[in-house]
N, C-alpha and C positions, 0 to 999 in steps of 0.2 A: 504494500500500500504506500501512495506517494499522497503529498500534500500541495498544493500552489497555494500561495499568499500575497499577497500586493506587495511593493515597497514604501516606502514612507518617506516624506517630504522632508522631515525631522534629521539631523543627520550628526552622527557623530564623529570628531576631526581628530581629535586629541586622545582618543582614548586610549588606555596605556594598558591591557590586560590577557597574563597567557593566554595562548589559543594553539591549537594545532597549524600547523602548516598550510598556508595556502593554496589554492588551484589555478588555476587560469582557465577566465570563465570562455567559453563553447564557443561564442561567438563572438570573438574578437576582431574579425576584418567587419564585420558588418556594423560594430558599434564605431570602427573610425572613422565608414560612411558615413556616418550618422551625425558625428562628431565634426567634419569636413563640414558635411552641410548647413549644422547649426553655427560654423563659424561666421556665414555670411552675414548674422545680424550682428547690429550694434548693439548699446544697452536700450534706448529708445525702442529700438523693433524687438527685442525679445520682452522688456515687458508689456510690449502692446498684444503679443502671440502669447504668453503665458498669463497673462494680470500676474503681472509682478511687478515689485515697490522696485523705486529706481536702484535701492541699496543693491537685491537680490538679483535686481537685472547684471548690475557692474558684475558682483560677486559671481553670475556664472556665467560672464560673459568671459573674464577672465578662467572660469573652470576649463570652460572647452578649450580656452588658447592654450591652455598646461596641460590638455589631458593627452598622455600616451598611448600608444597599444603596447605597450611593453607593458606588463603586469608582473613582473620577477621581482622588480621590488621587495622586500623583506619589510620594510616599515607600512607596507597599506596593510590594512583592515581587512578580514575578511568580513563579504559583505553582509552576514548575519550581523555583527559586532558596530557595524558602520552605521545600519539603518536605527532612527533610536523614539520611533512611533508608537503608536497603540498599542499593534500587533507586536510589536517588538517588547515590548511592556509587558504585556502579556505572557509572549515568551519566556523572557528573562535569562536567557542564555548564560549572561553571567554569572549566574547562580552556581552553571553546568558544572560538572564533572569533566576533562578532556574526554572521557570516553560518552558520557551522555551528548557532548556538543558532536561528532563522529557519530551520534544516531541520530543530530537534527540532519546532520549532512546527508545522511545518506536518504533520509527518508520528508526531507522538507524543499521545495523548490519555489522560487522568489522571481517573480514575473516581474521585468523589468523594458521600462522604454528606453536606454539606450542598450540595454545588454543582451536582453530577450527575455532570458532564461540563466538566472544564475544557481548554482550550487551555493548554500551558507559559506561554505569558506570558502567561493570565491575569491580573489583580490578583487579590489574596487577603489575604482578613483570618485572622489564627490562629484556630483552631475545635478540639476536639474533639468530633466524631461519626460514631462506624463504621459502615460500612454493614449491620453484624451486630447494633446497637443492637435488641436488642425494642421496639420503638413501633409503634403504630399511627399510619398518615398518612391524614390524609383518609378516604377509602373502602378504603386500601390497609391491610394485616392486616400489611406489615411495611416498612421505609424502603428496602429495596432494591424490592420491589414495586410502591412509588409510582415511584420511579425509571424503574422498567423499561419500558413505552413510551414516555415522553420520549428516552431513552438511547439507546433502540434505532432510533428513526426519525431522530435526531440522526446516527446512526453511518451508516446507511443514505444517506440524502443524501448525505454526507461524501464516501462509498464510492463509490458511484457504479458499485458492481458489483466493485469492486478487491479485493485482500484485505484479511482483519485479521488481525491477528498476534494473539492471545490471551497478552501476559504478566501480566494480575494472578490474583490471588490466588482463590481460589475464592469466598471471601463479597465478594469486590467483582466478581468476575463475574457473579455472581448478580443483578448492576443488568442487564443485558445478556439479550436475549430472544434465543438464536443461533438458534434456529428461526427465528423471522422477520426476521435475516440476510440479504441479497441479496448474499452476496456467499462466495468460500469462506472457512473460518474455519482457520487454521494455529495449533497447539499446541505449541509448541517446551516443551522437557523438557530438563532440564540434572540432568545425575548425576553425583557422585565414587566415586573410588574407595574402598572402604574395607573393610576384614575380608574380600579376597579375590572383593571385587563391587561390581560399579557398583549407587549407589543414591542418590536424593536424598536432600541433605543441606539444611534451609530457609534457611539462613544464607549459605551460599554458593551457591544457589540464588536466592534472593531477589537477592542482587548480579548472576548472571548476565544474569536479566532485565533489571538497567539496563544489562549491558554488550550485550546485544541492542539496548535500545531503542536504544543511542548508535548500533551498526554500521547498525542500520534507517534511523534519522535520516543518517547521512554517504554510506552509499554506495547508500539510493533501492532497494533490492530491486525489483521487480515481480513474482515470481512463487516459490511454494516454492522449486524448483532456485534461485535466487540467495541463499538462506538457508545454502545448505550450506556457502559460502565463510568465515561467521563460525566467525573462530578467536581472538578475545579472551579475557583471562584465563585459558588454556594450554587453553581449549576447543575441542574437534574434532567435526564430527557424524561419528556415527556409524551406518552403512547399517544393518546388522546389527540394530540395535537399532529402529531408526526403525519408524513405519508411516506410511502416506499422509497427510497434513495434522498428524501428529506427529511431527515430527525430533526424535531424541533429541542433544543433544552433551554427551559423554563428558568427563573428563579423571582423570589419572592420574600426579601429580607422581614417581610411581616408574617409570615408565617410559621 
């Protein structure tokens, strides 16, 4: 069983903490297309394409003029460690063990707009670009479009017929072709309670999903029924709510 998760806008520079060994992530000539082409804006045109403050426009306009395809590097982050969001939050990778973060890697995969498809210990250079950016790429009419048979034949091999757990976000899903999927595809749904009904909530929702990916990663699922065991952050699935390849888990601090 594999997991995908969004990346996070959130990003950490400085952080200074053992980790295993890095990788180099999959698809490295295509992120320096990628890289080449967002060179052409200035800070004015990239935050008028991204709505970004003029600070964050500089700050990655300058990213892409420094960023390498060399990832050998020993000082980058890999990119489980780099990203430092919701889901990341959730995760808590830090916490890890070397050998529990070697089961995020091998069983968590991080859908990305300039990378595609990274491994947690990928290396990673800081970037901004959403997978929801309007660009045209290549032949492709939008960046998750290019994306999407790379990603999908990437996931597939991986797969090997296993499942996937679906936790990102719906515009980074959208890198992801589930129809040509070989594999079944599980949508876990995390609701709070509130004003008398369960209903998702993004903020604590987004966290859940890294608290999935972690339970994913330690205790190896194989099959939806071993999903229903996750009871992290006072979360329960719930039958009642659930349907076939979508468990819902509930929680309700008043109860």
């Amino acid at each position: 069983m594999r997991a995908i998760v969004s990346p996070a806008k959130s990003l950490n520079t400085t952080l200074e903490h053992a980790h295993p060994a890095t990788s180099q992530p999959r698809f490295l000539a295509e992120a320096d297309q990628l890289v080449q082409q967002m060179r052409a804006y200035d800070p004015a045109g990239l935050a008028k394409l991204m709505h970004l403050s003029d600070p964050l426009a500089a700050l990655n306009v300058a990213r892409f003029e420094q960023w390498q395809p060399d990832h050998t590097d020993p000082s980058l982050l890999p990119a489980v460690f780099a990203f430092n969001g919701d889901v990341y939050q959730g995760l808590e990778v830090q916490s890890l063990s070397i050998d529990h973060v070697q089961a995020v890697n091998t069983r968590i995969r991080i859908l990305s707009g300039l990378y595609g498809l990274l491994r947690p210990l990928d290396a990673f250079r800081p970037y901004r670009l959403e997978m929801g950016t309007k660009i045209q790429v290549q032949s492709a009419a939008s960046l998750a479009g290019f994306w999407r048979p790379k990603v999908t034949a990437e996931l597939n091999a991986e797969l090997d017929g296993a499942p996937l757990v679906n936790l990102a976000s719906q515009e980074y899903a959208d890198a992801v072709d589930f129809k040509q999927i070989q594999s079944p595809i599980i949508t876990p749904v995390f609701q709070d309670w509130k004003n008398g009904q369960f209903k998702i909530i993004s903020f604590y929702a987004k966290r859940a999903r890294g608290l999935m990916a972690r339970f994913i990663a330690l205790h190896a699922p194989q099959a939806e029924p071993d999903l229903f065991e996750f009871n992290l952050g006072g979360y329960q699935y719930n039958a009642d709510l659930s349907k076939p390849n979508k468990p819902v888990f509930t929680r309700n601090p008043d109860a």
